[in-house]
Structure formats: structure tokens, C-alpha cells
C-alpha positions as CSV (number, residue, x, y, z in Angstrom):
1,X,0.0,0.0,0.0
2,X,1.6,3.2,-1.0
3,X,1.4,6.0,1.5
4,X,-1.1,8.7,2.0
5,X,-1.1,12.2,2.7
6,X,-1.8,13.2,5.9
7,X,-5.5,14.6,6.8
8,X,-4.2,15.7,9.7
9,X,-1.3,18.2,9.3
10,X,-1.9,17.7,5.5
11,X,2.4,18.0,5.7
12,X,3.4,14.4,6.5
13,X,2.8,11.2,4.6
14,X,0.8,8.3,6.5
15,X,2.4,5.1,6.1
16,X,1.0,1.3,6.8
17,X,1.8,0.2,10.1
18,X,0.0,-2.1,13.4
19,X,-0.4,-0.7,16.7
20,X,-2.9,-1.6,19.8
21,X,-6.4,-1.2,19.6
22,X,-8.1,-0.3,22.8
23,X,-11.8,0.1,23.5
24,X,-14.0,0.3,26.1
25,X,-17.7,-1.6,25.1
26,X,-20.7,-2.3,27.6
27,X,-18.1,-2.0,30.4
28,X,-15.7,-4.5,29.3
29,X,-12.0,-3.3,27.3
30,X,-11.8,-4.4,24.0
31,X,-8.1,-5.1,22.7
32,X,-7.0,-6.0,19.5
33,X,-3.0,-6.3,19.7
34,X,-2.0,-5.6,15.8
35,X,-4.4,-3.6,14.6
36,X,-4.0,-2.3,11.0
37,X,-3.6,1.6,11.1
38,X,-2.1,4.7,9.6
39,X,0.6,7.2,11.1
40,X,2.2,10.3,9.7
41,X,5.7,10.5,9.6
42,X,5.1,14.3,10.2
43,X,3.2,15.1,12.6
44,X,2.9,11.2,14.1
45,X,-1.0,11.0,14.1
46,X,-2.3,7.7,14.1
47,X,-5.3,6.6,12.8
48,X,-7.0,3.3,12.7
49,X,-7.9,1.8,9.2
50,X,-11.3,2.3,8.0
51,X,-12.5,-1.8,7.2
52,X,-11.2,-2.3,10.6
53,X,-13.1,-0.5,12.5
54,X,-16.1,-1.3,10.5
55,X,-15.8,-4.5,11.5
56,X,-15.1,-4.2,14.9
57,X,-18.3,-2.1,15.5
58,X,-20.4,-4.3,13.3
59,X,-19.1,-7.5,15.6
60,X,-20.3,-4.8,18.3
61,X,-23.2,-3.8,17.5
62,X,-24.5,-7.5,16.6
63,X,-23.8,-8.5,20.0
64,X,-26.0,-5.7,21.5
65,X,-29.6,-5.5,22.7
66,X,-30.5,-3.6,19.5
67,X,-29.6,-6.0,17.0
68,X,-30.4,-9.3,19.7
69,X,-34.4,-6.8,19.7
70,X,-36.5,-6.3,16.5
71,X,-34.2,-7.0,13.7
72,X,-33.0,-3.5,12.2
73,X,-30.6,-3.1,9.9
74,X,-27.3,-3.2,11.0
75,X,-25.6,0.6,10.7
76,X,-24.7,1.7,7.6
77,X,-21.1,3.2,7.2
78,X,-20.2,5.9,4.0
79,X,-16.3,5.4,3.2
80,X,-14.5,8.9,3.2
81,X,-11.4,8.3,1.1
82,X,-9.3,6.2,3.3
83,X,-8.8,7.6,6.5
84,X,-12.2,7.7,8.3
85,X,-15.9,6.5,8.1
86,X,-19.1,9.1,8.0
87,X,-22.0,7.1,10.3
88,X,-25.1,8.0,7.8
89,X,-28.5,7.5,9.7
């Protein structure tokens, strides 16, 4: 994957790299050890790849009372070009 400019200090190029996920989800930590991100070799902002957290909130939110209720649809995510997600709806 070739590197990306950087939406944060729009200076630096963001290059592949893994780091530790950490989140905190119906009062128990969620950790992911490798997680596939993005960091500036600028300004050092990391940010977490897109499809992965996707994923990780869809694996959340089918876990949770919503989805486990009536049966809506599962959240809908609009791609912004690679370096975060716009929740529609």
C-alpha cells in the first residue's frame, strides 16, 4: 500500500503500520494487539484503518440488545477516502 497524505497536518505522509487497539464496550475493554492503522511520519497521528473498525463495531453492535431486539438493519457506514468513516443514519 503506497502512502497517503496526511489529513491531519496535511504536511506528513501516512504510512501502513500495526499498533494496539483499545476500547472500552458495555463496560468490558476491548483489545485487538495488531491492529492495522495509519501514522504520519510528520506530525505522528495515528489513525486506525477504516475496514477495521467497520468491523469491529459491526461485531459490536450484533452483540447488542439492538440487533439481539427487532431485527434492524445493522448501521450503515459511507467510506471517506481512506482515512475515516461518515455514520449515515
Amino acid at each position: 500500500m503506497s502512502s497517503q497524505p496526511c489529513p491531519n497536518c496535511g504536511i506528513g505522509r501516512c504510512q501502513p503500520m500495526t499498533t494496539p487497539f483499545l476500547l472500552w464496550a458495555n463496560e468490558q475493554m476491548v483489545t485487538v494487539p495488531n491492529a492495522p492503522a495509519f501514522k504520519c511520519d510528520f506530525c505522528f497521528q495515528v489513525t486506525f484503518d477504516p475496514a477495521f473498525v467497520r468491523n469491529i463495531e459491526y461485531m459490536l453492535w450484533q452483540e447488542s440488545d439492538t440487533a439481539k431486539a427487532a431485527h434492524p438493519s445493522p448501521p450503515y457506514f459511507e467510506e471517506k477516502p481512506w482515512w475515516g468513516l461518515l455514520r449515515k443514519g
